[in-house]
C-alpha positions as CSV (number, residue, x, y, z in Angstrom):
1,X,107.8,110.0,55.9
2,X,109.6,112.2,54.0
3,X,113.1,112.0,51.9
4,X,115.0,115.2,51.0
5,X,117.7,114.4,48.3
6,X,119.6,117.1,48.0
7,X,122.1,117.5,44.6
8,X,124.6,120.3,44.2
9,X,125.8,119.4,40.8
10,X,126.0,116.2,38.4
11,X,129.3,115.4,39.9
12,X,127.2,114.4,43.4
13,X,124.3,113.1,41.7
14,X,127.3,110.9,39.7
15,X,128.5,110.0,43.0
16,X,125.0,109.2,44.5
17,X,124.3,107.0,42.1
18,X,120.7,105.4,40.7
19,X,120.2,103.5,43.9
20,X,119.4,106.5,46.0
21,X,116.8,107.6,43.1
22,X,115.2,104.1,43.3
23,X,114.6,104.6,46.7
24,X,113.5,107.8,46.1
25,X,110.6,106.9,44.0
26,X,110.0,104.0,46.1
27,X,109.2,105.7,49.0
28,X,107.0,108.5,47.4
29,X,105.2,105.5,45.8
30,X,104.9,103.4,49.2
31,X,103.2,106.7,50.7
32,X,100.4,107.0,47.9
33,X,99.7,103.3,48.5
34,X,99.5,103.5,52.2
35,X,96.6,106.2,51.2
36,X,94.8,103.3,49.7
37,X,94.0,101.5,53.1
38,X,91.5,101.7,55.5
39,X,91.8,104.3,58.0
40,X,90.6,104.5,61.9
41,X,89.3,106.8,63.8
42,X,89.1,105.8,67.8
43,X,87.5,107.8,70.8
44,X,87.2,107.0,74.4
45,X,83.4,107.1,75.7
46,X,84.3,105.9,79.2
47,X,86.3,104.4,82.4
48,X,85.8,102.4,84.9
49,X,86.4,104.2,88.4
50,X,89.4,102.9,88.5
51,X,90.8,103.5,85.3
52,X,91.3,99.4,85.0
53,X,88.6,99.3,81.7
54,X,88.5,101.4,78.7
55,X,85.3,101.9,76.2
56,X,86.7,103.2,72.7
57,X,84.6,103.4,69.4
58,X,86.5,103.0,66.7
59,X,85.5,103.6,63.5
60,X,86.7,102.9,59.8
61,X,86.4,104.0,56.7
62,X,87.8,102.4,53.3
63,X,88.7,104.1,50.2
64,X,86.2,103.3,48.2
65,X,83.4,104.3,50.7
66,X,81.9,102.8,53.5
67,X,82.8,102.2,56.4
68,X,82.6,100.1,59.7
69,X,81.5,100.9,63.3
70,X,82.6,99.0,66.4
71,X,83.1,99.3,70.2
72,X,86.1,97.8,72.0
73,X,86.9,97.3,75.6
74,X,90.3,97.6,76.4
75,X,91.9,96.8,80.2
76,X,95.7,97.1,81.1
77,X,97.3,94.9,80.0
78,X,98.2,93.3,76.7
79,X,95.4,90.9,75.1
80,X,92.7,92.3,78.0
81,X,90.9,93.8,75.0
82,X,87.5,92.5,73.1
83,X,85.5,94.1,69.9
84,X,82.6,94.1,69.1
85,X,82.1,95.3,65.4
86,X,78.4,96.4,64.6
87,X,77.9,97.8,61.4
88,X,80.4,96.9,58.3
89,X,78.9,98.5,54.5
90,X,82.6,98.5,53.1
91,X,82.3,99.0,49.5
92,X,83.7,95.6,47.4
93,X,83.9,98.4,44.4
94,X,81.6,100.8,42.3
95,X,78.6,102.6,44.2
96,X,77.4,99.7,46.3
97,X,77.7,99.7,50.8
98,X,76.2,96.6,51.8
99,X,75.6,96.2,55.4
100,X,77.3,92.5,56.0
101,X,76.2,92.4,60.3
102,X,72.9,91.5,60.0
103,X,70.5,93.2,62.6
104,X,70.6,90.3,64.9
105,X,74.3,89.6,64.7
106,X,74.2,93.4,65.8
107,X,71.7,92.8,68.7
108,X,73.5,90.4,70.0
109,X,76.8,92.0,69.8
110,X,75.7,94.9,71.9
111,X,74.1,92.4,74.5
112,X,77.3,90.9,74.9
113,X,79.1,94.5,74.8
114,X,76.8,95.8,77.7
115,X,78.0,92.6,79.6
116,X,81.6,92.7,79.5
117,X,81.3,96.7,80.0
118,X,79.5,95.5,83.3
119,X,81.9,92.5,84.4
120,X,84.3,95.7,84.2
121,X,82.7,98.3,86.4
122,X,82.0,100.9,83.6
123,X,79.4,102.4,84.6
124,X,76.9,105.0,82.5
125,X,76.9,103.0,79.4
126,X,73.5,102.7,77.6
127,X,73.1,99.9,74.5
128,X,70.1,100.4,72.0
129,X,69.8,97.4,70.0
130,X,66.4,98.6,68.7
131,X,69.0,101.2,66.0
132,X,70.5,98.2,64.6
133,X,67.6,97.9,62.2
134,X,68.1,101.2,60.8
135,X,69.6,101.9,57.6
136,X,72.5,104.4,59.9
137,X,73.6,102.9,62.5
138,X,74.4,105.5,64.5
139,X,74.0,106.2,68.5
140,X,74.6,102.8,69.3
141,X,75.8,103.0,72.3
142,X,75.5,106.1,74.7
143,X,77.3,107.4,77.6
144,X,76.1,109.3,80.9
145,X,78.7,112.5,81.1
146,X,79.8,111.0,84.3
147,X,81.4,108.3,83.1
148,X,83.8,109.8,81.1
C-alpha cells in the first residue's frame, strides 16, 4: 500500500493538518512490520480428474530463518481442506533451526496425506517417508507429470 501526500505550500500542509502526517508515518511503519512476518509460498502438484481435489505445497519461511514445509489438500468448497505440516526448523532467535516434527510425527503425516489424496481420486502422487530422517527434508512428496 502506498500513500502519496502531496503539499503545494505551508498554507495546505496548515490546512491538512498533523493528522494526515500521523497517518502518514503510520502506514509506512505498518508496511516495515508486515515485513517481519512469515511469508508463504504455495504450488499446485496435482488434481483429481475431476478438478474436485487440489494438492498444494506450501511452504514458509520466517524472518529470522527457517522455515516450514507442508502439503495441503484442498476440495471446493469452504473448510474441505486438510494440512499436513512436515518439517518446521523456525528459528526462536540467534543461529539456531531446530526441527520440532519429529521423524515419526512426519511418517505418519505423509501416511495419512497419501490417504486422503487417495479417498480423493488424485492420482500420481508418490509419499517417501524414508526422507523424513534426513537433515533436508526435501522431495517429500512426488508427482507423475500426468497428474498435474
Amino acid at each position: 500500500m502506498a500513500l502519496v501526500l502531496v503539499v503545494a505550500g505551508p498554507s495546505t500542509a496548515t490546512r491538512l493538518g498533523a493528522g494526515v502526517v500521523v497517518l502518514a508515518a503510520t502506514l509506512a511503519a505498518s508496511r516495515g512490520a508486515g515485513a517481519m512476518g512469515i511469508r508463504y509460498d504455495r504450488a499446485r502438484l496435482a488434481r483429481s480428474p475431476d478438478g474436485a481435489s487440489t494438492l498444494y505445497e506450501v511452504r514458509g519461511w520466517g524472518p529470522e530463518g527457517g522455515g516450514s514445509l507442508a502439503y495441503r489438500v484442498e476440495g471446493k468448497g469452504r473448510g474441505k481442506g486438510v494440512e499436513f505440516l512436515v518439517s518446521s526448523t523456525f528459528s526462536p532467535g540467534g543461529a539456531s533451526k531446530p526441527q520440532i516434527v519429529a521423524p515419526a510425527t512426519c511418517e505418519q503425516r505423509l501416511a495419512a496425506l497419501a490417504e486422503e489424496t487417495a479417498r480423493r481420486g488424485i492420482r500420481g502422487v508418490a509419499v517417501h517417508p524414508e526422507r523424513c530422517r534426513a537433515s533436508e527434508r526435501e522431495h517429500l512428496v512426488t508427482v507423475d507429470a500426468t497428474a498435474r
